[in-house]
C-alpha positions in Angstrom: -72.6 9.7 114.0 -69.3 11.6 114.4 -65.8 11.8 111.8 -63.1 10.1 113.3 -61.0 12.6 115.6 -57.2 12.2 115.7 -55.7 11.8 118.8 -51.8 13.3 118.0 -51.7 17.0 120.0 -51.1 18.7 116.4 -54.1 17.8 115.2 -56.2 18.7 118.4 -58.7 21.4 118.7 -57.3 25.0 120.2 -57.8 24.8 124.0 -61.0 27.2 125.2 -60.4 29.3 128.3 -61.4 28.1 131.6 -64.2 30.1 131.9 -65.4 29.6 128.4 -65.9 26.0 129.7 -67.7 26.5 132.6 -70.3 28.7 130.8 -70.4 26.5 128.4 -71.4 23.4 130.7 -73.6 25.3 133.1 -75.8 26.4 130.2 -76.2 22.7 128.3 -77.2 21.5 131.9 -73.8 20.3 133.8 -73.8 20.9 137.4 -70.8 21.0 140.4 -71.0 17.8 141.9 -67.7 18.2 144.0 -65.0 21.2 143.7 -61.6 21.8 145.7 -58.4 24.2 145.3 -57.3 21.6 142.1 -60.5 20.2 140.1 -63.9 20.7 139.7 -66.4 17.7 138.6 -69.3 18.4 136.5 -72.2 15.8 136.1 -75.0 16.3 133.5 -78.7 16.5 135.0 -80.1 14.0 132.6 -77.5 11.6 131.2 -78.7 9.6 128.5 -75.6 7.8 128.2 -75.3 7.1 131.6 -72.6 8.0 134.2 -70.8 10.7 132.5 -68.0 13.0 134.4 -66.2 15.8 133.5 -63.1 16.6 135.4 -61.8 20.6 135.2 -58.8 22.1 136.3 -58.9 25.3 138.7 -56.8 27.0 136.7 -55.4 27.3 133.7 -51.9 27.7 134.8 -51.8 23.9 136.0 -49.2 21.8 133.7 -52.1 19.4 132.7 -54.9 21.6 131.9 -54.4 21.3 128.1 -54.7 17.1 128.7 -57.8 17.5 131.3 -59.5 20.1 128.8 -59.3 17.6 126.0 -60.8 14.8 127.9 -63.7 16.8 129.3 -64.5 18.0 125.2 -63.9 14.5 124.6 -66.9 13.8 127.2 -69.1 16.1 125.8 -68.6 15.3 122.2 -70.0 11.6 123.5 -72.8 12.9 125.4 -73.9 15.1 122.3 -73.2 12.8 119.7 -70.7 15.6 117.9 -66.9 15.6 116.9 -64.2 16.6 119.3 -63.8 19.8 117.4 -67.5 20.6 116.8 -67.8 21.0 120.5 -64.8 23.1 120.5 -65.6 25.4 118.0 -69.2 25.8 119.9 -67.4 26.7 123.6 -64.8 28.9 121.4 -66.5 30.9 119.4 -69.5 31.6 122.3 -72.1 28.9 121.2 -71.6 28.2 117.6 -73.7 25.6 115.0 -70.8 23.6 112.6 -70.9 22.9 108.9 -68.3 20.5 107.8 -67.8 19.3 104.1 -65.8 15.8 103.4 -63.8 16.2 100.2 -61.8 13.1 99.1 -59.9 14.1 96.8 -56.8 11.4 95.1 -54.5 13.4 97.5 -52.8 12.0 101.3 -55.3 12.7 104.0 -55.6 16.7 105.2 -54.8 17.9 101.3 -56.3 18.2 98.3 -55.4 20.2 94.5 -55.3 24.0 95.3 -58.4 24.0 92.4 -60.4 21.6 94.7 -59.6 24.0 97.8 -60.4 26.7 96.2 -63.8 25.6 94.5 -64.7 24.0 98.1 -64.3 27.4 100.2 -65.7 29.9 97.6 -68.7 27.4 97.8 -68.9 27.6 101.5 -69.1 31.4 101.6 -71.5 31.2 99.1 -73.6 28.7 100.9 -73.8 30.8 104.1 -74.5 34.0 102.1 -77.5 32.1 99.6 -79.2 30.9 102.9 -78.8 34.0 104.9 -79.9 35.9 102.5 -82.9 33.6 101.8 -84.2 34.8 105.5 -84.9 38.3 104.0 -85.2 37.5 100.4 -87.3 34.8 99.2 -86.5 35.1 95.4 -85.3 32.4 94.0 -82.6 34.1 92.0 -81.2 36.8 94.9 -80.0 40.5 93.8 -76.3 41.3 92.7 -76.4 43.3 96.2 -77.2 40.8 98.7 -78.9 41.5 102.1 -76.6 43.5 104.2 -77.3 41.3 107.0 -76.0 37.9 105.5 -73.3 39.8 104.0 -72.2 40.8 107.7 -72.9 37.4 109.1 -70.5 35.7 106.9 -67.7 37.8 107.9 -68.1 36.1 111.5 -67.9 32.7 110.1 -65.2 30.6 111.2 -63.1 28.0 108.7 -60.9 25.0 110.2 -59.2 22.5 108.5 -58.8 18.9 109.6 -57.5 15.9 107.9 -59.5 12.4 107.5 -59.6 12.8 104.1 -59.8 16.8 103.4 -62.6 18.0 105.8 -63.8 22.1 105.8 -65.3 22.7 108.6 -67.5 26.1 109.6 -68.2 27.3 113.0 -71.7 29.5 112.1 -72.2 31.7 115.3 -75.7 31.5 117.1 -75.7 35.2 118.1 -77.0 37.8 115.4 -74.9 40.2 113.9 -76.5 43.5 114.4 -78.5 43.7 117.6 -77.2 40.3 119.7 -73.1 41.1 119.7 -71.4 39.7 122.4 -70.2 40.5 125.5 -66.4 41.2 126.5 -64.5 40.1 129.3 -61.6 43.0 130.5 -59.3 40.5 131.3 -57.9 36.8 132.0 -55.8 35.1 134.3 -52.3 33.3 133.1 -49.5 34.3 130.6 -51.7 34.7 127.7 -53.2 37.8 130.0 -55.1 40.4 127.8 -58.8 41.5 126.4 -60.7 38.7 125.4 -64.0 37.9 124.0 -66.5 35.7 126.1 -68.5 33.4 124.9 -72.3 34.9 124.5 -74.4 31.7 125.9 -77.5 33.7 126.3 -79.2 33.3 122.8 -82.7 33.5 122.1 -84.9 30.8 121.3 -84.8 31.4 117.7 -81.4 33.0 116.7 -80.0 34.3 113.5 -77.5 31.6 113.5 -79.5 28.5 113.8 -82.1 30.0 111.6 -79.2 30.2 108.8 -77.9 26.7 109.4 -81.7 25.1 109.6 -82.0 26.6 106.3 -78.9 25.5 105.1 -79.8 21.7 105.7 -83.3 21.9 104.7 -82.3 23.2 101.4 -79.3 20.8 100.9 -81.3 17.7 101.8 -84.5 19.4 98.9 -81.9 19.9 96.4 -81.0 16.4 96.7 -84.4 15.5 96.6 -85.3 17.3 93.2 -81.7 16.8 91.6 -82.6 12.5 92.0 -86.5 12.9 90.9 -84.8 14.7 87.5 -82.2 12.3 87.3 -84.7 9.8 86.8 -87.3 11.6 84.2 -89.7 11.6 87.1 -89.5 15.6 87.4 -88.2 18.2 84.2 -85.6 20.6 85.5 -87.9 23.3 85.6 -89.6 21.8 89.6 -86.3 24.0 90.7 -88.5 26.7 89.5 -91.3 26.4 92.0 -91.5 28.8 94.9 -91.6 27.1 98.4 -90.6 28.5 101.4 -87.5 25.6 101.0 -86.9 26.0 97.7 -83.2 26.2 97.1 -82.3 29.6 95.2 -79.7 29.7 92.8 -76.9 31.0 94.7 -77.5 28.1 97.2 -77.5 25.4 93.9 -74.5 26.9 92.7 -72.9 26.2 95.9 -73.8 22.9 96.2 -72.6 21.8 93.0 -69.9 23.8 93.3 -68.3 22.2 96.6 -67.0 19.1 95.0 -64.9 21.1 92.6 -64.4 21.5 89.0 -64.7 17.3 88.7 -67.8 17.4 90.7 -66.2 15.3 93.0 -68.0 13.2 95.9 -68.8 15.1 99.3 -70.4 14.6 102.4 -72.0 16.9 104.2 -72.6 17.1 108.0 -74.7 19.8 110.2 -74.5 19.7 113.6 -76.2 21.8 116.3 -75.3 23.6 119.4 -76.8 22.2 122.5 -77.1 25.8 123.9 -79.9 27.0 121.7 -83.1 25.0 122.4 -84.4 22.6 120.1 -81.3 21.6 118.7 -81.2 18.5 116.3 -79.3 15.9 116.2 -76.1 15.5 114.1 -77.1 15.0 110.0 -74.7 13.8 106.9 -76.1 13.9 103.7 -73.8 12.6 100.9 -74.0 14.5 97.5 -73.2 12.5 94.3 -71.9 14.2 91.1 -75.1 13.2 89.6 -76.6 15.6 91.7 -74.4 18.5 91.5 -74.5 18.3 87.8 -78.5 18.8 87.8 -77.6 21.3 90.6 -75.6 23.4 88.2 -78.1 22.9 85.7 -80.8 24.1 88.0 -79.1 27.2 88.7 -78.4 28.1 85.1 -81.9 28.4 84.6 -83.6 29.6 87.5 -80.8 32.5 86.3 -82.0 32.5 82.9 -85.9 31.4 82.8 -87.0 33.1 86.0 -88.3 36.6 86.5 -86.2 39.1 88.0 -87.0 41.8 89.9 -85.1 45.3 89.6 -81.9 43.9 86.9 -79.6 46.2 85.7 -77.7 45.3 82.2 -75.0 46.7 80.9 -73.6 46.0 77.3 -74.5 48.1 74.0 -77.6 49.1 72.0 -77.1 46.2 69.0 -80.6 47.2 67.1 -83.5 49.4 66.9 -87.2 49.5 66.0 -90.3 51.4 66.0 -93.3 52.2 64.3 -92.9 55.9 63.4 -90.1 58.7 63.1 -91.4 60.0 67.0 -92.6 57.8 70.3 -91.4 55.0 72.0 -89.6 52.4 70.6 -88.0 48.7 71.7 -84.2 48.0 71.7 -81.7 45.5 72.0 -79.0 45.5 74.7 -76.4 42.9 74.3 -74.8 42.6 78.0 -74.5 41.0 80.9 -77.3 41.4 83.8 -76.2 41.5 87.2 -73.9 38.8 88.8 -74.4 36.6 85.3 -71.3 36.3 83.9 -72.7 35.4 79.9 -73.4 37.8 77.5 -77.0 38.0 76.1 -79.4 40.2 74.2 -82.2 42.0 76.3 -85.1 43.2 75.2 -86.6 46.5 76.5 -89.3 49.1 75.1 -88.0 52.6 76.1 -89.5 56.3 76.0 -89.3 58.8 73.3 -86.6 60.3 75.3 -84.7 57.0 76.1 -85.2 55.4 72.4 -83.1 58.7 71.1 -80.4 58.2 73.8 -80.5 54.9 72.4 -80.3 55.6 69.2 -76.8 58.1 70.2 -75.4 55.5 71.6 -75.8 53.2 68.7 -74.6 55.3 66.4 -71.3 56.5 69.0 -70.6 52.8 70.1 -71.4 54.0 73.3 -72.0 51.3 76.4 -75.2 51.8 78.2 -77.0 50.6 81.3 -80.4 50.1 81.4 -83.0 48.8 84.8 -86.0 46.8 85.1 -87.8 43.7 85.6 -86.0 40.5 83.6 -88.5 38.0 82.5 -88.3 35.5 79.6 -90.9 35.5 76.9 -90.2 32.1 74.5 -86.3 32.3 73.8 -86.4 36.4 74.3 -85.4 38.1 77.8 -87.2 41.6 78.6 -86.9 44.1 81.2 -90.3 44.7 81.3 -91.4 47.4 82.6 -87.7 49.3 81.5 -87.0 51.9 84.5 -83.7 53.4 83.9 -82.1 53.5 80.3 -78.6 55.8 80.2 -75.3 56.2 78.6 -72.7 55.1 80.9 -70.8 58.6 81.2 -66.8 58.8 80.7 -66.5 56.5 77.6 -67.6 58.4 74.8 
C-alpha cells in the first residue's frame, strides 16, 4: 500500500516534538507498557499486525532521539498501512489527512521540468479549493469569488516534496479553520526553546478536514469513472453535466487534468487518512491516464460554457443593438469574458429602457461595460437571463 520511503537522513521526514508524539499515540490507542528516567514503550491495544513496540526517548535532548523517533514513525507507518512521512505530517501538523500526487516525469528521481512543477501545484491548490468549496456550494461550475471558508483552509495546507520519481505531497489539516483552531503550547524544553504550536488531537467526529479530503477522493475516483464510460462512446460528454451530490465541478476537472501537466502526463494519486479522526479509511491510489484527463479538460470546458450560471458578471463592450421601437427595452450584445473564463464570447442580455440607452452611449463612445445576471445557453447563444446590473465601467471614457 505505501511509496517506497528512503532511508538516507536527507531525505527523512522533520523530527516531531516529543510531546507531539505522545499525543499523538495516546489518541490512536497506544498505551505505556513500561517507562524509566531514559525510554518509554508504547504498545497498541489492538494490534492487528501483531507484537508491535514503540520505543520513545525521555527527552529530546538525548543524542539518539532523532534515530529512536524515526523508528517509532517507522512502526506506526506499518501498523497504519501509511508512508513514513504521511504519519509524520499527521503528528506535525496536529492530526492531518495527506494527498500525495506521483509525477514521472523523463527527469532523475525528486525533479521534474519547472512547467510540470508548476502545472502539478497550481492544480493541487486548485483541487483543495474546488472540493472545499463544493461543501458550501453545490454548483457545478463555482463563483469567481469562492467560499471564504475553502479559500482560508487552503492557506493551512501543507506542501512536501519527496523523490521516487517526483512525488507532491499535501498535509490537509483535520481541524476547521474558523471555529476549531488549535491550541498553543507557551513553551518547550531543549535548544530549539520558544512558542510552539501543539498538535490539536481533539477533532470532532466529522471535521472540516476529512470532510474536504473524502470529497476529494470521491470525486477523483467519479471523474475517472465518467472520463472511461466517454472514452468508450458508452456516455456523451454532457453525463459531467448531471447534478449529484459527487459530481465533480469544473474547478475540480480542471485540476485533475491539469496535474499531469501541459503533456497530460501519467499520475498517481494516493489519499490517506488520519487514524485520529474516527472512521478513517484505509490508504487509496487511483492512477489517472492522459485519456482521462483530456475528457477531464473537455468536461470542464463545457460544464463552463453549456451550464447555467448563477449571478455572472461580463465585462467586454456593447458589439450590437436591437429593438422593436424608438422607446422600451431592448436586447444587446456584450462581447467579454464572464467571470474566471478566460475566452472571449458574445452574451446575450435584454436590458431596460434606461439600460438599453446606456447601452446604446457606450456603443457609440467605445466604452467597456459590465453587466450581471444569470448565464444560461440557449442553442449556440449565451444569455444572462434575467440581466440585473448593466453599467458603464467609470474612468475609461
Amino acid at each position: 500500500m505505501n511509496w517506497p520511503v528512503r532511508g538516507r537522513d536527507s531525505e527523512r521526514p522533520p523530527v516531531p516534538p516529543l510531546r507531539s508524539l505522545r499525543e499523538y499515540l495516546s489518541a490512536v490507542g497506544w498505551a505505556v507498557a513500561d517507562e524509566d528516567d531514559r525510554t518509554s514503550v508504547w504498545r497498541p491495544g489492538q494490534s492487528p499486525t501483531g507484537e508491535l513496540v514503540v520505543v520513545l526517548p525521555a527527552r529530546e535532548d538525548f543524542r539518539d532521539y532523532g534515530q529512536l523517533v524515526y523508528e517509532s514513525l517507522r512502526v506506526l507507518a506499518y501498523a497504519e498501512r501509511r508512508s513514513v512521512e504521511e504519519v509524520s505530517a499527521d503528528i506535525t501538523y496536529g492530526a492531518a489527512d495527506t494527498v500525495a500526487a506521483r509525477l514521472v516525469p523523463d527527469a532523475p528521481p525528486g525533479e521534474a521540468p519547472l512547467s510540470l512543477a508548476y502545472s502539478a501545484l497550481s492544480a493541487l491548490r486548485s483541487y483543495v479549493i474546488g472540493s472545499g468549496s463544493a461543501l458550501d456550494n453545490h454548483s457545478l461550475v463555482l463563483p469567481a469569488r469562492r467560499p471564504l471558508r475553502a479559500e482560508a483552509y487552503v492557506s493551512k495546507v501543507r506542501v512536501a516534496t519527496q523523490p521516487g520519481s517526483f512525488i507532491l505531497t499535501l498535509a490537509l489539516p483535520l481541524f476547521e479553520t474558523f471555529d476549531e483552531a488549535p491550541r498553543t503550547n507557551g513553551e518547550i524544553s531543549g535548544p530549539d526553546a520558544g512558542p510552539v504550536q501543539e498538535p490539536l488531537l481533539e477533532v470532532p467526529p466529522q471535521p472540516y478536514g476529512r470532510r474536504v479530503t473524502d470529497r476529494m477522493a470521491a470525486v477523483a475516483r467519479n471523474a475517472q469513472v465518467l472520463a472511461d464510460a466517454v472514452n468508450v462512446g458508452d456516455q456523451p460528454l454532457r453525463a459531467f453535466g448531471m447534478a449529484g451530490a459527487l459530481a465533480p465541478n469544473a474547478t475540480e476537472l480542471e485540476a485533475l487534468s491539469g496535474l499531469g501537466g501541459p503533456e497530460r502526463n501519467p499520475y498517481r494519486l494516493r489519499f490517506a487518512q488520519s487514524p485520529v479522526a474516527p472512521a478513517a479509511r484505509e490508504a487509496v491510489i487511483l492512477p489517472v491516464t492522459p485519456g482521462q484527463q483530456r475528457i477531464m479538460a473537455e468536461a470542464a470546458d463545457y460544464l463552463r460554457t453549456e451550464q447555467p450560471r448563477a449571478d455572472v458578471s461580463v465585462e467586454g463592450a456593447v458589439v450590437r443593438l436591437s429593438r422593436d421601437h424608438h422607446f422600451g427595452p431592448g436586447v444587446v450584445v456584450i462581447e467579454g469574458i464572464a467571470d474566471d473564463s478566460g475566452a472571449v464570447r458574445r452574451f446575450y442580455a435584454e436590458l431596460t429602457e434606461r439600460d438599453y440607452d446606456e447601452a446604446i452611449r457606450a456603443h457609440g463612445l467605445g466604452l467597456r461595460v459590465v453587466a450581471r445576471g444569470d448565464l444560461v445557453t440557449r442553442g449556440s447563444y449565451k444569455w444572462l437571463r434575467p440581466a440585473r446590473s448593466f453599467a458603464i465601467i467609470p474612468g475609461l471614457e
